[in-house]
C-alpha positions in Angstrom: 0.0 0.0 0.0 1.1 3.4 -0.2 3.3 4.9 3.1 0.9 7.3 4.5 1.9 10.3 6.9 0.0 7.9 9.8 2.2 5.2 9.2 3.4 3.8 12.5 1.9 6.5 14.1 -1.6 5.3 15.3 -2.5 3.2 18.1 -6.5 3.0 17.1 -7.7 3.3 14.0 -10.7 5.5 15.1 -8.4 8.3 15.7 -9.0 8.2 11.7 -13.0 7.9 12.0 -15.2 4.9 11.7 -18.4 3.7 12.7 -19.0 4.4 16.1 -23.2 2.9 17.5 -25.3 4.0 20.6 -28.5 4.3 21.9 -30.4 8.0 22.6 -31.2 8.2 26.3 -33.2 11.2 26.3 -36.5 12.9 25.0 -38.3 11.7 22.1 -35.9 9.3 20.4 -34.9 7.7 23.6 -34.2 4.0 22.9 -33.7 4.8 19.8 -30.5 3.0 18.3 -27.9 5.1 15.8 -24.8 5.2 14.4 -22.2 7.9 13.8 -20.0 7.6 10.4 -16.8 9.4 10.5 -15.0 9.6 7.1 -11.7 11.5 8.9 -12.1 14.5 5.9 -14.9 16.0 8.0 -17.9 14.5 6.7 -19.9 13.0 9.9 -23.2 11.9 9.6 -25.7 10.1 12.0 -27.6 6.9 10.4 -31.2 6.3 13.0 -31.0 2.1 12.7 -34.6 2.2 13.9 -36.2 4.6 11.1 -35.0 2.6 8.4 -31.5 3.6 8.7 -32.6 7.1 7.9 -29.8 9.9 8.1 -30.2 12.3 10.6 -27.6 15.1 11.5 -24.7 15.7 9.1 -21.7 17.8 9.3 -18.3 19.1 7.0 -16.0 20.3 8.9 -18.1 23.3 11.1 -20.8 23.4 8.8 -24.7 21.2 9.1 -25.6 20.2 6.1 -29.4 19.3 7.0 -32.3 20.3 7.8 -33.7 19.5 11.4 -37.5 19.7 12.6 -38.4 20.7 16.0 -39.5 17.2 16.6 -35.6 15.9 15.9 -35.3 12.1 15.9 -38.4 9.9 17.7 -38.6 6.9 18.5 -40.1 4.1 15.4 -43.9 4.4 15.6 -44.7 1.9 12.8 -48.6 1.9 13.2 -48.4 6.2 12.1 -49.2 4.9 8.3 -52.5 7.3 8.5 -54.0 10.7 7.2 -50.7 13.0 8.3 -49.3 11.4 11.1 -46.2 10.8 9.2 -45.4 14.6 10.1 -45.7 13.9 13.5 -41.8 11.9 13.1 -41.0 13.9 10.7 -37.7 14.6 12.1 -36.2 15.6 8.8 -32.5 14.7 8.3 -30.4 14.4 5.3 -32.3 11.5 4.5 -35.5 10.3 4.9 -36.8 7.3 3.2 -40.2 7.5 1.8 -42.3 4.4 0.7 -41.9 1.3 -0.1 -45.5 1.0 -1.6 -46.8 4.6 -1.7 -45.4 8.6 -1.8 -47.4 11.5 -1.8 -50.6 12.3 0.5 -52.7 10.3 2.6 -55.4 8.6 0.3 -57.4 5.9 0.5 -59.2 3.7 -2.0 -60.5 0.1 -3.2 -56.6 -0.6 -2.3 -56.9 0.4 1.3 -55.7 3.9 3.1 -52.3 5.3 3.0 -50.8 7.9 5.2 -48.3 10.5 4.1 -45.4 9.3 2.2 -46.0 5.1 3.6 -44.8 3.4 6.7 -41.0 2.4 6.3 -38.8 5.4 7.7 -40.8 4.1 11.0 -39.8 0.6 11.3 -36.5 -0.7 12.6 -33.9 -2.1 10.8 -32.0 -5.6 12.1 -28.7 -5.0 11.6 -27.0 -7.8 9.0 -23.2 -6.3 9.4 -20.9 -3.3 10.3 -17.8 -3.4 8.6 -15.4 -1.2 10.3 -12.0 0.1 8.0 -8.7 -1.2 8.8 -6.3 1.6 7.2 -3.1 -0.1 8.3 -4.5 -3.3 6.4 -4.9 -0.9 3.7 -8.7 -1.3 4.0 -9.9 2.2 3.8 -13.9 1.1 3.4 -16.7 1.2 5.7 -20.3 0.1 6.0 -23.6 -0.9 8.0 -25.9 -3.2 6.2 -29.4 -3.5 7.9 -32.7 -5.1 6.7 -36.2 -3.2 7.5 -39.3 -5.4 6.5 -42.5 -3.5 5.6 -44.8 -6.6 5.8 -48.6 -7.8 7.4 -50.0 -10.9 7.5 -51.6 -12.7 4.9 -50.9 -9.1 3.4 -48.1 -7.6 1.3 -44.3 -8.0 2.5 -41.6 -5.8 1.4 -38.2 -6.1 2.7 -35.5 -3.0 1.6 -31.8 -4.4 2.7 -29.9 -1.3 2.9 -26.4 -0.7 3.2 -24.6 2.2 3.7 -21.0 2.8 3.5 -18.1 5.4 2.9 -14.6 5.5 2.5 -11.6 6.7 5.1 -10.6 10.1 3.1 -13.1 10.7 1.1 -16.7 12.9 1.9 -18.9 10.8 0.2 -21.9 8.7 1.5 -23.1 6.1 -0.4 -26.6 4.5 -0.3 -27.1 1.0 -1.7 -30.8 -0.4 -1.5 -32.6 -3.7 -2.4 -36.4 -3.7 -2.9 -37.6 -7.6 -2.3 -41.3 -8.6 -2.4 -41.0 -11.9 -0.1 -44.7 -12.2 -0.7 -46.9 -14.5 -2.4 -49.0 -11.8 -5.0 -47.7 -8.7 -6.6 -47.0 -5.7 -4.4 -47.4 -2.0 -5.5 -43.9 -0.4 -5.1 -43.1 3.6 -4.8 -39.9 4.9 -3.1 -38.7 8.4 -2.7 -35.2 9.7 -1.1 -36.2 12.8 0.9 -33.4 14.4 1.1 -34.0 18.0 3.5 -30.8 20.6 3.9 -30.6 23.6 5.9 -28.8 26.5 7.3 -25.5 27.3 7.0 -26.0 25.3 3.7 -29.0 26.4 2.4 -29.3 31.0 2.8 -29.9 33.9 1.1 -28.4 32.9 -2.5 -27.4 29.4 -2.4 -27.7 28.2 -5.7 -29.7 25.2 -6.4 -28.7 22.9 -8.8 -30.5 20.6 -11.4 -31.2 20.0 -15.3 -34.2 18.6 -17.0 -37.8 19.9 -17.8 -40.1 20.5 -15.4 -44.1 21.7 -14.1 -44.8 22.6 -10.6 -46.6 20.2 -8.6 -50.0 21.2 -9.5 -49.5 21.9 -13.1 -50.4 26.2 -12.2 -47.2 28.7 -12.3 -46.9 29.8 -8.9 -44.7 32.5 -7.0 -41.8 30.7 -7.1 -42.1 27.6 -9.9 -42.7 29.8 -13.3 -40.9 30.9 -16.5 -38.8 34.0 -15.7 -38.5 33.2 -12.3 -35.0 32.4 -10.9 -36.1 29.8 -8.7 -32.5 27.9 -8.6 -31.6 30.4 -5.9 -32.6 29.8 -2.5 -34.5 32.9 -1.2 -34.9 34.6 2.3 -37.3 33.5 5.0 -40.7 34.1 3.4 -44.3 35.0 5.3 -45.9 32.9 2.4 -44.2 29.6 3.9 -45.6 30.0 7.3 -47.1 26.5 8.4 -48.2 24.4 5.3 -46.5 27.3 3.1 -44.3 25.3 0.2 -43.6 25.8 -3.3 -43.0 22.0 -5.3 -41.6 21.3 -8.6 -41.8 17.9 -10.4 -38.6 17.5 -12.7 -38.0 15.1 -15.6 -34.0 15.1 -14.8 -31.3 15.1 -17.7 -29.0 11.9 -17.4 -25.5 12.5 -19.0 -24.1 9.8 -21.2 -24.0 7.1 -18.7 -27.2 7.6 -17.4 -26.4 9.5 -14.5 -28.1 12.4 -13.2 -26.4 15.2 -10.5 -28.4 17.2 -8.8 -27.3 19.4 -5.7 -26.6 22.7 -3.8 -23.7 25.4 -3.9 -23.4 28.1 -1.2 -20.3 30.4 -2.7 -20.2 31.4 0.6 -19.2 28.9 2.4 -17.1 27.7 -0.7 -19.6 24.2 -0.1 -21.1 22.4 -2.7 -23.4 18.9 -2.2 -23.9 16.7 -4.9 -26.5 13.7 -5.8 -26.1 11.3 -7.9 -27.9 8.2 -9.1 -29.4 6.5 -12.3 -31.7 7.8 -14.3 -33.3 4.2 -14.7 -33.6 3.9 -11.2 -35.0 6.9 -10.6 -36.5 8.8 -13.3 -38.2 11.3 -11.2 -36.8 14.0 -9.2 -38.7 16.7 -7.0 -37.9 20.0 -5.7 -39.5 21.3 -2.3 -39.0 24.3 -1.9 -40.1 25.3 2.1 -38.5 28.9 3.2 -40.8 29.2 6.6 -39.6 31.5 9.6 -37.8 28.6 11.6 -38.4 26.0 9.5 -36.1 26.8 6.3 -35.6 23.9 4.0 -35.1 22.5 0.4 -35.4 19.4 -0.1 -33.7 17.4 -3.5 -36.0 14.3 -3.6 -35.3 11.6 -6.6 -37.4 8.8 -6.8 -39.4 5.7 -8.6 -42.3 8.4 -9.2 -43.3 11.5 -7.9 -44.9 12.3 -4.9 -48.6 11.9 -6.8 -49.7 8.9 -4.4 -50.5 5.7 -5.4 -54.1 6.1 -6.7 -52.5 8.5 -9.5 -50.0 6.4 -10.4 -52.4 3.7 -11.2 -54.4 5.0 -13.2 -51.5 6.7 -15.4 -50.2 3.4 -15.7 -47.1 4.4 -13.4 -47.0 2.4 -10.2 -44.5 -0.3 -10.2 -46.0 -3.9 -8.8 -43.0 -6.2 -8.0 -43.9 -10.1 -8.5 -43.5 -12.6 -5.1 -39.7 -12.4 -5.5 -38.8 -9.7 -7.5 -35.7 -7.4 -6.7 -35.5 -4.1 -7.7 -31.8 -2.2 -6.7 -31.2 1.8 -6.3 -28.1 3.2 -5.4 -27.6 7.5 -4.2 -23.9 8.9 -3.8 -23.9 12.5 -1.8 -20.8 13.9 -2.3 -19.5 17.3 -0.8 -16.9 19.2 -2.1 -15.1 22.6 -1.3 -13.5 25.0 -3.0 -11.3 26.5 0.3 
């Protein structure tokens, strides 16, 4: 391997970083297992092991990357799957999982009734493996692999194996995910990434980044989501965003020649930029929230299987995914941060 300035200098290797679990004693989330990721360039980032191994607080260097609700991290509560409860553990995070069989607003129909966004980012995960890097082996990798299983009685039963893993020197998070029906009839399969950033990242003229046609969510120009609006550029606290407030746009991203897209944030400011990146045919759909409330100031970069049109919709556009008893379907995310300082 290459001599590194460490070399014979370390006694642990978590002087470098590593994956570090506990459990929260206190509030909301107490009981609530998690697990820090330290890449050693500054990237740290909390994974919530029972919402799905959802990611919570993340940090470069001095700077939080995402956004946090006043609720912050709660405990699973796996039976919230109606009307808008989901809000109610809504801790936001830099990710939030959303699905596996429905995203978009409570609705119910001939299929049954479905809460806001579906049920998995409130079950636990069982934990498969955590893989811990060994630099002086020259094993810079790291990851936690968990399985979360959506399922009910002589019901549906999806299972999402997740791993998540980064490398020693590098600020990258990488999200690999496996979609399994390990029932015995189709199953209707949505899944959205909910990814939510916030101050210092997202202020007054943090550009917003993305490429691809688009419409806002209800097809009508609106203050923010029209032509001649610059509405790549984050904007100041707004009275129009208080409660409910939100502008959403639903975007038909551009993939470059390997089918990739990038989507992501730049503050100039803070010489910080955050990118995403994942396949097109994965996830053709991206979706922009746009939420600039006094005290609750977020944008949220959300691909996904569709958008967030609910399950009813997708039907009957012929959109909504059903996975046959034992049927895989794999996504993958990379967030990457880089600086220019």
């Amino acid at each position: 391997m290459i001599q590194q300035a460490w070399h014979n200098k370390l006694s642990n290797t978590a002087q470098l970083g590593g994956i570090e679990t506990s459990v929260l004693d206190n509030g909301a989330g107490r009981g609530t297992r998690i697990a820090w990721i330290n890449t050693g360039t500054g990237l740290r980032f909390k994974v919530v092991i029972d919402r799905a191994m959802d990611i919570a607080d993340t940090f470069y260097n001095e700077h939080s990357l995402a956004w946090l609700s006043h609720s912050g991290i709660t405990s699973a509560q796996p039976m919230s799957d109606k009307s808008i409860n989901w809000l109610k553990t809504f801790g936001g995070g830099l990710l939030v999982t959303c699905g596996l069989s429905h995203v978009g607003g409570p609705e119910s129909d001939e299929f049954g009734e479905r809460g806001i966004h579906g049920e998995i980012s409130n079950i636990p995960a069982d934990i498969e493996s955590i893989i811990q890097p060994d630099p002086i082996s020259g094993k810079m990798d790291m990851s936690i692999t968990g399985i979360i299983r959506q399922s009910q009685a002589l019901g549906s039963r999806l299972e999402l194996r997740r791993t998540i893993s980064a490398t020693l020197g590098k600020s990258v998070i990488r999200i690999q995910d496996e979609v399994i029906n390990r029932g015995n009839t189709d199953a209707a399969h949505m899944l959205l990434y909910h990814c939510n950033f916030g101050w210092p990242l997202i202020d007054e003229g943090t550009k917003i980044l993305w490429n691809g046609t688009w419409k806002p969510r209800d097809g009508n120009p609106n203050k923010i989501f029209r032509e001649g609006n610059d509405f790549k550029k984050c904007l100041p606290p707004l009275n129009d965003h208080q409660g409910s407030g939100e502008e959403v746009a639903f975007i038909d991203p551009q993939a470059d020649d390997d089918g990739f897209c990038t989507c992501g944030l730049e503050n100039s400011k803070l010489g910080l930029r955050v990118n995403l990146k994942f396949q097109k045919k994965q996830l053709p759909c991206l979706t922009n929230w746009q939420h600039f409330g006094k005290g609750e100031y977020v944008v949220g970069l959300e691909p996904g299987t569709n958008p967030p049109i609910g399950q009813s919709q997708a039907r009957r556009q012929n959109e909504l995914i059903q996975l046959a008893p034992g049927e895989t379907r794999n996504y993958a995310l990379e967030i990457e941060l880089t600086t220019n300082k």
